[in-house]
MIMARNU-882263 format. One record per residue: x, y, z of N, C-alpha, C, O in turn; residue number from 1. Coordinates in Angstrom, 1 decimal. Each point is the difference from the previous one (the first is absolute). Layout:
<nodes>
NODE     n_c1     n_c2     n_c3    ca_c1    ca_c2    ca_c3     c_c1     c_c2     c_c3     o_c1     o_c2     o_c3     n
NODE        X        Y        Z        X        Y        Z        X        Y        Z        X        Y        Z   NUM
...
</nodes>
This chain:
<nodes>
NODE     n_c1     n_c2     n_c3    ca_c1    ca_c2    ca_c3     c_c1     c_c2     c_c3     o_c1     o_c2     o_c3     n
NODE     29.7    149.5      9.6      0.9     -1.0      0.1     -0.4     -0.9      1.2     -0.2      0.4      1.1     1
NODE      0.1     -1.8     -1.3     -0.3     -0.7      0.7      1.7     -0.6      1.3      1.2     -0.2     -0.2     2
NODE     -2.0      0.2      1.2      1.1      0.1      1.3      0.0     -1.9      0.8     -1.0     -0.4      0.5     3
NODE      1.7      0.1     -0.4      0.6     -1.1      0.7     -1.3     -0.1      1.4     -0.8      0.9      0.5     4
NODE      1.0     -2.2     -0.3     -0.8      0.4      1.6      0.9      0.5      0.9     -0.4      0.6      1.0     5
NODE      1.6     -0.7     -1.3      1.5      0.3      1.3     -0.4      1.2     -0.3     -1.0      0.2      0.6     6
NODE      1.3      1.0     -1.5      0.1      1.1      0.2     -1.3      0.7     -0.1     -0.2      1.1     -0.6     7
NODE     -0.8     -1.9      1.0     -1.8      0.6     -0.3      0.2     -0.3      1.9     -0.8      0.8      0.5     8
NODE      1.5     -1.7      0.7      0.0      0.1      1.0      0.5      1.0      0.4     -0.6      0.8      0.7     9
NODE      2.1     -0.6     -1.2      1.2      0.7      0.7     -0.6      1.3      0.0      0.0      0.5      1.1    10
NODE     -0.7      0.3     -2.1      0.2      1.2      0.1     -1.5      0.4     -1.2     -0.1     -0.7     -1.0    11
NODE     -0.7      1.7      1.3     -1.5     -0.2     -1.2      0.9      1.3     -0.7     -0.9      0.8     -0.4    12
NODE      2.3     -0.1      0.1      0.6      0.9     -0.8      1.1     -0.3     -0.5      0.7      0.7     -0.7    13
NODE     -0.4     -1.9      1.1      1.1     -0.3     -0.7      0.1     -0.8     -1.7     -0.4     -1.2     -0.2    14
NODE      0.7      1.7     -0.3      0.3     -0.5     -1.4      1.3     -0.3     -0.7      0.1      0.7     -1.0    15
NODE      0.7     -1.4      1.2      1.3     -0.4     -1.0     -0.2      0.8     -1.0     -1.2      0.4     -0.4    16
NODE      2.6      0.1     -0.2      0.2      0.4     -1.5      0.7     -0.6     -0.3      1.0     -0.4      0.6    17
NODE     -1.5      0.1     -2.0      1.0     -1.2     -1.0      0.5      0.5     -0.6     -0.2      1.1     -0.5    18
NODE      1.3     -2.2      0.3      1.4      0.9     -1.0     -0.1      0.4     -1.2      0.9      0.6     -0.6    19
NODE     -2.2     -1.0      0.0     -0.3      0.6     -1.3      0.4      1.5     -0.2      0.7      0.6     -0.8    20
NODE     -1.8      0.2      2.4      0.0      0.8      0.4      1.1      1.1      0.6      0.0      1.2      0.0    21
NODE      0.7     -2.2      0.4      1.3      0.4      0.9      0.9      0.6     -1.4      0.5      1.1     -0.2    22
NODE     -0.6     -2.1     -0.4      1.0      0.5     -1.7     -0.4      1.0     -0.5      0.8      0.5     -0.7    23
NODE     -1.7     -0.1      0.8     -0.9      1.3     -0.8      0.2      1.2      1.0      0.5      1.0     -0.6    24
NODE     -0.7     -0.8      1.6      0.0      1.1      1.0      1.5      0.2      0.8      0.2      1.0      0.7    25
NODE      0.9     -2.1     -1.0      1.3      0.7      0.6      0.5      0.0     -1.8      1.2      0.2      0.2    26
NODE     -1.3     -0.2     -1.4      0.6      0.2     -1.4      0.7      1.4      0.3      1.3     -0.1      0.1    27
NODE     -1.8      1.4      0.2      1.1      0.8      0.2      0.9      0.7      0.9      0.2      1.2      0.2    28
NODE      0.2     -2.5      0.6      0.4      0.3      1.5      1.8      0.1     -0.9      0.5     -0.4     -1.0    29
NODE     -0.2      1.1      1.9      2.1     -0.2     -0.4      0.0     -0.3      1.1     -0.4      0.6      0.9    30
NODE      1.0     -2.0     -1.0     -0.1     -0.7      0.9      1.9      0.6      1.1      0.5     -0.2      1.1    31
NODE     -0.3      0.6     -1.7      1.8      0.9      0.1     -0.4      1.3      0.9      0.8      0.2      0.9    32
NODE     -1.5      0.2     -0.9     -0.9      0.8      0.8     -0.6     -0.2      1.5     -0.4      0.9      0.7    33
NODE      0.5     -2.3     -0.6     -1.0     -0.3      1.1      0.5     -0.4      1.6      0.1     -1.2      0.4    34
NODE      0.3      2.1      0.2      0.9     -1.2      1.7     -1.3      0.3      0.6      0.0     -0.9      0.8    35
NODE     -0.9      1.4     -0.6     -1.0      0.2      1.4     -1.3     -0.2     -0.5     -0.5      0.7     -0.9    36
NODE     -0.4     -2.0      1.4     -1.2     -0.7     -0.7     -1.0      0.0      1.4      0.3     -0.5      1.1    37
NODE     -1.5      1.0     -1.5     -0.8     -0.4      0.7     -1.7     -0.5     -0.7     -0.7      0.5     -0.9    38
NODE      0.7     -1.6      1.7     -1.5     -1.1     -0.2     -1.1      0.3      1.0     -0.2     -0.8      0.9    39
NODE     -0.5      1.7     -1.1     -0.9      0.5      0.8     -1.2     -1.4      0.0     -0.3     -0.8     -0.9    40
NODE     -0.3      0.8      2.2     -1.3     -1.7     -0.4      0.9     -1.0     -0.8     -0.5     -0.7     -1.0    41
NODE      1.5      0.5      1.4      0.8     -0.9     -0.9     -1.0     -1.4     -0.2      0.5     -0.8     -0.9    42
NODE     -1.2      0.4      1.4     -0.4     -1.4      0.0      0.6     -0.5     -0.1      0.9      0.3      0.7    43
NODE     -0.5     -1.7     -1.5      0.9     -0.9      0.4      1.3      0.0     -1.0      0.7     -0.9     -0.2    44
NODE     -0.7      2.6     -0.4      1.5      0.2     -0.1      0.1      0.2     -1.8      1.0      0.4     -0.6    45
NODE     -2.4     -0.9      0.1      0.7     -0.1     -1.4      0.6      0.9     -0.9      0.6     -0.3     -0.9    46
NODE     -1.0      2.1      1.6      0.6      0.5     -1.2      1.9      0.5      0.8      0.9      0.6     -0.6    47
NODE     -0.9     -1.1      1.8      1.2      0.2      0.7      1.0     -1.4     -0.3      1.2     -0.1      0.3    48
NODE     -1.9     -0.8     -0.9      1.1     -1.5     -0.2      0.1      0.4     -1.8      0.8     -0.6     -0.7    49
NODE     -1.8      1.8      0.3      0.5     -0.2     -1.9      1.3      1.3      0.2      1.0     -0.1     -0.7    50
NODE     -1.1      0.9      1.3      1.2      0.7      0.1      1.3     -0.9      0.7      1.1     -0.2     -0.5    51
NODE     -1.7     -0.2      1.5      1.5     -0.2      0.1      0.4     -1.2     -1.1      1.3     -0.2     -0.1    52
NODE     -2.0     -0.6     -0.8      0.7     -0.6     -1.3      0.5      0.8     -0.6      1.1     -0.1     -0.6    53
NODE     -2.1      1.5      0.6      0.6      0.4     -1.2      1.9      0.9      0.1      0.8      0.4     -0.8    54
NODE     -0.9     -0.6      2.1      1.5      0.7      0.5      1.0     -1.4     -0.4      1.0      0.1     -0.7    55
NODE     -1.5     -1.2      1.3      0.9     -1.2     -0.3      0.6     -0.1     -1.6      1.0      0.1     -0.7    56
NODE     -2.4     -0.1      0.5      0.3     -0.5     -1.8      1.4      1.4     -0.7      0.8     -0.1     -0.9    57
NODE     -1.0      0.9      1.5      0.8      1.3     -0.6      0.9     -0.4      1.0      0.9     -0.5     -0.8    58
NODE     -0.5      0.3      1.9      1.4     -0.5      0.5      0.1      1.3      0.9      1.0      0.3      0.5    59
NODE     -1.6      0.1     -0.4     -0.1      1.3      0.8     -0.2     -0.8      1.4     -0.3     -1.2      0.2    60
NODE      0.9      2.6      1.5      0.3     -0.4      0.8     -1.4      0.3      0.1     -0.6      0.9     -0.7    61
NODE     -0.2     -2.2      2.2     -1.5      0.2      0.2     -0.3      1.3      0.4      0.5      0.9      0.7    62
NODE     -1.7     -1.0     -1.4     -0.8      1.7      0.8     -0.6     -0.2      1.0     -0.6     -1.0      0.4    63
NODE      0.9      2.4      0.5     -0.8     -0.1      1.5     -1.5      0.1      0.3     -0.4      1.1      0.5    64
NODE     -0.2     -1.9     -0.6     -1.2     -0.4     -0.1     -1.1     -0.5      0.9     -0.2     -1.2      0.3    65
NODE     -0.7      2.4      0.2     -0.3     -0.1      1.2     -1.7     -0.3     -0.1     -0.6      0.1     -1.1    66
NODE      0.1     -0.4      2.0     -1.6     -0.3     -0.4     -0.6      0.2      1.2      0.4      0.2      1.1    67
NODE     -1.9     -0.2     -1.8     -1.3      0.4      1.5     -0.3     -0.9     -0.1      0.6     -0.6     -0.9    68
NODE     -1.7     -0.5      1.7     -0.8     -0.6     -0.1     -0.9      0.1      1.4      0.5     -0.1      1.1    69
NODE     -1.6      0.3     -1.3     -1.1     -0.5      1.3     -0.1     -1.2      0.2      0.3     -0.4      1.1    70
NODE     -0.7     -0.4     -2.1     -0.4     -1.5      0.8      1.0     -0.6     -0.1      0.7     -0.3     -1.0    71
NODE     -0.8     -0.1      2.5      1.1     -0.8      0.6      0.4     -1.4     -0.9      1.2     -0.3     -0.4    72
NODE     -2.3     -0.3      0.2      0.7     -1.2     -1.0      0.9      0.3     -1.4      0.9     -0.8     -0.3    73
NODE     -1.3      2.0     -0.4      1.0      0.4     -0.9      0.9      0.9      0.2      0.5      0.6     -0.9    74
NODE     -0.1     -0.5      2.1      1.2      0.8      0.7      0.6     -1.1     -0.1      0.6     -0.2     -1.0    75
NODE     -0.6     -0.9      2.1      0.5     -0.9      0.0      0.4     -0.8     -1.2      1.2     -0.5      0.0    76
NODE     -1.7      0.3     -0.8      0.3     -0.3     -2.1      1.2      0.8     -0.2      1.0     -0.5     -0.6    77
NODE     -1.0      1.4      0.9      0.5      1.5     -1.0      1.4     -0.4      1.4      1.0     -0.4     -0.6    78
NODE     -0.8      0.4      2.1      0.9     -0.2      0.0      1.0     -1.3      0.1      1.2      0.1      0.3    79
NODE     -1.9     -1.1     -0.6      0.5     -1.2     -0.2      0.7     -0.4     -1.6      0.7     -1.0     -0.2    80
NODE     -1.2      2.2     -0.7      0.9      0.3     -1.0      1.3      1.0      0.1      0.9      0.1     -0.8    81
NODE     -1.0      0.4      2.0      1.2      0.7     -0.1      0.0      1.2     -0.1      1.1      0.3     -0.1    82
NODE     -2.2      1.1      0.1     -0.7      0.5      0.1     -0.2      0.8      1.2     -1.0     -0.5      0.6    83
NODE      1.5      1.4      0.1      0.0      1.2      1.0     -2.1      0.5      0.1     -0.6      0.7     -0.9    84
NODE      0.3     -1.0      1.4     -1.4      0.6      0.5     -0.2      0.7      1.4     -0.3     -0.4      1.1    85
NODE      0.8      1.9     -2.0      0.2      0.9      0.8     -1.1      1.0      1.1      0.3      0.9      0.8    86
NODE     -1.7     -1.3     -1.3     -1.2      0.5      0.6     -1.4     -0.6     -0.6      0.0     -0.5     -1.1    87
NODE     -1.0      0.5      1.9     -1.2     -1.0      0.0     -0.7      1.1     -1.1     -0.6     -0.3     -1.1    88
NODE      0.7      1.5      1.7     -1.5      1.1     -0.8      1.0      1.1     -0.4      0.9      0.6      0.7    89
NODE     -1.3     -0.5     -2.4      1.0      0.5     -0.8     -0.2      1.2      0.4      1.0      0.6      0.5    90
NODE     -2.7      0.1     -0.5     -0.6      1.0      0.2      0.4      1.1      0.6      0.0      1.2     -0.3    91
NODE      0.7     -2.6      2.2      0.5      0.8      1.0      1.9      0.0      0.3      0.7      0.3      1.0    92
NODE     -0.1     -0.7     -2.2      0.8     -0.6     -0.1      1.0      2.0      0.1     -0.6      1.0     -0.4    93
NODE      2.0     -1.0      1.0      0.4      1.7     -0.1      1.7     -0.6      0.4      0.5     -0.6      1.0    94
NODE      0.0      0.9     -2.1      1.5     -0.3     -0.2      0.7      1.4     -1.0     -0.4      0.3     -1.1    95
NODE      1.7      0.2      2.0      0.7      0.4     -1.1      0.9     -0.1     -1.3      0.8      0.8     -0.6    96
NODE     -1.2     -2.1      0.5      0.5     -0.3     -0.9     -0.9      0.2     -1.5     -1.3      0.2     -0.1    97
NODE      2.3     -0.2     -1.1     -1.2      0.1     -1.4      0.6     -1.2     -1.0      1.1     -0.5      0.1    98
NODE     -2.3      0.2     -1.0      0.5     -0.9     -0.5      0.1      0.3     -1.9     -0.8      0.5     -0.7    99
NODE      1.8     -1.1      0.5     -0.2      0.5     -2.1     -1.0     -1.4     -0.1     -1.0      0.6     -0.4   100
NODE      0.7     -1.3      0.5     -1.4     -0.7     -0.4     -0.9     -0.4      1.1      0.3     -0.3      1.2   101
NODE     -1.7      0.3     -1.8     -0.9     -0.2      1.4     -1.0     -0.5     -1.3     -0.3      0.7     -0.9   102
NODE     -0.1     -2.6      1.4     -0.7      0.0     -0.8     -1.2     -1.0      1.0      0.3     -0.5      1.1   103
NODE     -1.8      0.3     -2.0     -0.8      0.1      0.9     -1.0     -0.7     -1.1     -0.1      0.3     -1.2   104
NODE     -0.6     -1.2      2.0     -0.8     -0.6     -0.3     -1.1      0.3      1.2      0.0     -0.8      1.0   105
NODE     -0.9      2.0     -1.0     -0.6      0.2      0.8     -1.2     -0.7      0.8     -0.5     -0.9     -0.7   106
NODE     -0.2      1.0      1.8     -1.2     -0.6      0.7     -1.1      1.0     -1.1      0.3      1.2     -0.1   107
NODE     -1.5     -1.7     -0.7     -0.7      1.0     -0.6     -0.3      0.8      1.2      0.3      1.1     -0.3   108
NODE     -0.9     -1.2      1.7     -0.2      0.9      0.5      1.0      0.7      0.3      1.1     -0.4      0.3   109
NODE     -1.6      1.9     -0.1      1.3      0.8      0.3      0.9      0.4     -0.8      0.8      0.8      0.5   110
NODE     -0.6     -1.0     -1.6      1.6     -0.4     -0.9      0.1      1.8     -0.3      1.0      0.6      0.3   111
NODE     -2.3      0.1     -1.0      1.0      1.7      0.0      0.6      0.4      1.2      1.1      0.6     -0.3   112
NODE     -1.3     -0.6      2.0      0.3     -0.1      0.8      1.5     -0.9      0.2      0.7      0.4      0.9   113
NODE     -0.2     -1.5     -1.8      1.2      0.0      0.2      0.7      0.3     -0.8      1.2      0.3      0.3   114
NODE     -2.1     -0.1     -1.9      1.1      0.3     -0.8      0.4      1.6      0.1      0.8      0.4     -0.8   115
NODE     -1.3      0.7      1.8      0.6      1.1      0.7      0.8     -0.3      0.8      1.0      0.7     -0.2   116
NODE     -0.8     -1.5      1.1      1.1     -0.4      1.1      1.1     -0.4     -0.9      1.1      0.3      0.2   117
NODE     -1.5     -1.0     -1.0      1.3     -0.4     -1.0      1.1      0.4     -0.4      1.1     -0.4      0.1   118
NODE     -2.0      2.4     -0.9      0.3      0.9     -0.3      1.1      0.7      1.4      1.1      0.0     -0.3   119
NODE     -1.3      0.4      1.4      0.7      0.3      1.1      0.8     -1.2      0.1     -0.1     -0.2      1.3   120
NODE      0.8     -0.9     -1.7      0.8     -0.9      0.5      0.9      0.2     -1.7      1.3      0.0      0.2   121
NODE     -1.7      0.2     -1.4      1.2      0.4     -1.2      1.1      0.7      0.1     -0.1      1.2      0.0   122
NODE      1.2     -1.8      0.1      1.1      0.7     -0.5     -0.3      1.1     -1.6     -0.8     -0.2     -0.9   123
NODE      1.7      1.1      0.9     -0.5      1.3     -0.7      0.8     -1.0     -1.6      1.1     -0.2     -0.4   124
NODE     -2.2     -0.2      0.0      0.5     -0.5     -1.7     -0.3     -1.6      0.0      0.2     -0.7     -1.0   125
NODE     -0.7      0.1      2.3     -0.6     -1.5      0.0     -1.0     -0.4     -0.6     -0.7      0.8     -0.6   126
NODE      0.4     -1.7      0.7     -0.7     -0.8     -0.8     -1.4     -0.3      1.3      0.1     -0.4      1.2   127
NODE     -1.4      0.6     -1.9     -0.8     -0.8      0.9     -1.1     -0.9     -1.4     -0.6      0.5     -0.9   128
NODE      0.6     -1.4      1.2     -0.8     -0.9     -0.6     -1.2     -0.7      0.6      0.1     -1.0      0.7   129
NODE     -0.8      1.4     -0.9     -1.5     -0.3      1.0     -1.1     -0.6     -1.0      0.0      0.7     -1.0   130
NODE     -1.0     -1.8      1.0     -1.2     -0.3     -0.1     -0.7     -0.4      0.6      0.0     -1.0      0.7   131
NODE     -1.0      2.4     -1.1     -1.0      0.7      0.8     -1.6     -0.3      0.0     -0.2      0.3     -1.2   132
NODE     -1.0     -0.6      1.7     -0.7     -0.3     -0.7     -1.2      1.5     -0.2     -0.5      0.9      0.9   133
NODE      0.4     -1.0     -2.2     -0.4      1.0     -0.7     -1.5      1.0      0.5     -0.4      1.1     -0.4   134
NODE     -0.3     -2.0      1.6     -1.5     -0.4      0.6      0.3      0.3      1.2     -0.6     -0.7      0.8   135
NODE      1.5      1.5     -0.1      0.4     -0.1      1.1     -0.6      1.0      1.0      0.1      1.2      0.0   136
NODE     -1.1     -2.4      1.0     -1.2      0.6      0.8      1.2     -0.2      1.4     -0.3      0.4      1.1   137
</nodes>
């Protein structure tokens, strides 16, 4: 996939996911199901701005919707949407709290390393939605 010069500066792992995608990987979320959301590497929010439509569009009260981000320029994106960015490095990130969705658009590097942290952050019956890359050195 070819990348923007903005986001070939901002970050050499960041990748947008498009809503083609977004539509295909939350299809069997109950969305009735969901108060506690976390956007691990959130970048600049996209799969944290398709949930919270998708709460709108259902008329449902917003979900609590929390995000990582390291680079400072897409922290700042992510909270100028409205968006809680609650720690820089997901990695080192250690809260009691759990969440029923945790979804993730991972850095290729590293990513089985978070999609285990993930796992230790699920509420017992949540949802985690992660793509991962398949080649992961």
């Amino acid at each position: 996939k070819k990348r923007t010069q903005e986001e070939t500066t901002m970050n050499n792992e960041f990748y947008p996911t498009p809503k083609t995608l977004l539509d295909k990987i939350f299809a069997g979320v109950n969305w009735q199901e969901i108060e506690t959301v976390l956007e691990p590497s959130a970048g600049k929010g996209d799969m944290a701005s398709y949930i919270r439509e998708q709460y709108r569009k259902a008329s449902y009260q917003d979900a609590d919707i929390d995000c990582i981000e390291q680079d400072s320029n897409l922290a700042h994106i992510l909270k100028g949407e409205g968006f809680p960015v609650i720690h820089d490095d997901f990695l080192k990130f250690h809260t009691g709290k759990q969440y029923d969705l945790i979804a993730m658009n991972l850095p290729f590097s590293n990513g089985d390393e978070h999609l285990l942290k993930a796992l230790d952050l699920q509420k017992h019956g949540g949802y985690i939605i992660c793509i991962l890359n398949a080649d992961n050195n």
